[in-house]
C-alpha positions in Angstrom: 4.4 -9.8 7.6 6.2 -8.9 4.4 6.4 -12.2 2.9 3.0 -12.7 3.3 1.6 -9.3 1.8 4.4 -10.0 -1.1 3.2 -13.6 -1.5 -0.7 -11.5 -1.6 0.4 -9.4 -4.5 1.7 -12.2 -6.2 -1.1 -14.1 -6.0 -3.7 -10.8 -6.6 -1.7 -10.5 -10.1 -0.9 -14.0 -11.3 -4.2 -16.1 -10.4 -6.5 -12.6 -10.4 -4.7 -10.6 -13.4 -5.0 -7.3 -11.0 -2.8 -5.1 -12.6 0.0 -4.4 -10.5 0.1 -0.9 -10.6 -2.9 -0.8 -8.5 -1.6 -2.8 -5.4 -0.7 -0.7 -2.7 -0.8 -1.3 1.0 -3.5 0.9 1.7 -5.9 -0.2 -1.7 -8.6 -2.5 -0.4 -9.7 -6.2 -2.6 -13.0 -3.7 -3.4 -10.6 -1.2 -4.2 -9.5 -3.4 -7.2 -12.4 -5.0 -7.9 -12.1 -8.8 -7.2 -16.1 -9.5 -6.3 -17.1 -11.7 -3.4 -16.4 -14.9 -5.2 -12.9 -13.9 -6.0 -12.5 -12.9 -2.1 -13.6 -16.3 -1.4 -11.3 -17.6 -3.8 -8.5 -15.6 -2.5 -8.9 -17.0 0.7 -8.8 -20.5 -0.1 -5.6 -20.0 -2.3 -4.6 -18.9 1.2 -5.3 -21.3 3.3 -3.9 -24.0 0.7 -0.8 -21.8 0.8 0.4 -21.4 3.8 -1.6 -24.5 6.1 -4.1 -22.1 8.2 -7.9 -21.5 8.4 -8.6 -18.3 7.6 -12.0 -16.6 8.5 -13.8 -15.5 5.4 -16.5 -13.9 7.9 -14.7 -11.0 9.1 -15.2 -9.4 6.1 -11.2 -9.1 4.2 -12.5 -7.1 1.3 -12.9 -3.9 2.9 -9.6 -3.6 4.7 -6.9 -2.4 2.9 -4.3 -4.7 1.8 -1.4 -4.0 4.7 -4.4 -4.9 7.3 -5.7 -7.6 5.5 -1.7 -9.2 5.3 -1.5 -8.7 9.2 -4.3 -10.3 9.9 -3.2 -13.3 7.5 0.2 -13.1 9.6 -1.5 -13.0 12.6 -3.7 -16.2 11.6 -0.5 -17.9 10.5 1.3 -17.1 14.1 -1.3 -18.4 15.8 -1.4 -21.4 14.3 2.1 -21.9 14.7 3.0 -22.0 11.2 5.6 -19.8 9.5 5.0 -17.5 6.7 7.3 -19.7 4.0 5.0 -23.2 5.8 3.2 -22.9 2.6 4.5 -23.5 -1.0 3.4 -20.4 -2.8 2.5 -20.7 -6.3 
C-alpha cells in the first residue's frame, strides 16, 4: 500500500500542484482542495497508471488519504495487478 499512496502524493503535487506540505495520511482530497473535477481527474490518472477500474462513485474525496490508498490497493489486488503494473508518471 505504500507504493501506491507514494505514487498518490506524487501525483497530488506534480499534475495537481498540492503543496506538499499539506499531504498527510489522514488529510482528505477536500481537505486540500482539489474540486470534483480534479477528483475525477485523479481517478483517471489512476486507473491509466496502474491498469484497474476504479469506482469514482464511492465517494474518494472525503476519506482521508491512507484510506483512500487502501482502497486503491485493494482495487489493484483484486484485479490481480501489482502496485508497480502501472508506469507512474
Amino acid at each position: 500500500m505504500q507504493a501506491v499512496y507514494d505514487h498518490i502524493v506524487n501525483v497530488l503535487t506534480t499534475k495537481f500542484e498540492v503543496d506538499a506540505e499539506r499531504i498527510r495520511p489522514e488529510v482528505s482530497l477536500i481537505d486540500l482542495e482539489l474540486d470534483s473535477l480534479a477528483v475525477v481527474e485523479l481517478y483517471v490518472t489512476l486507473q491509466e497508471d496502474f491498469a484497474v477500474h476504479l469506482d469514482e462513485e464511492e465517494g474518494p474525496a472525503a476519506l482521508p488519504l491512507k484510506d483512500f490508498a487502501k482502497d486503491v490497493d485493494d482495487q489493484i489486488s483484486a484485479a490481480g495487478a501489482s502496485p508497480a503494473a502501472g508506469d507512474p508518471k
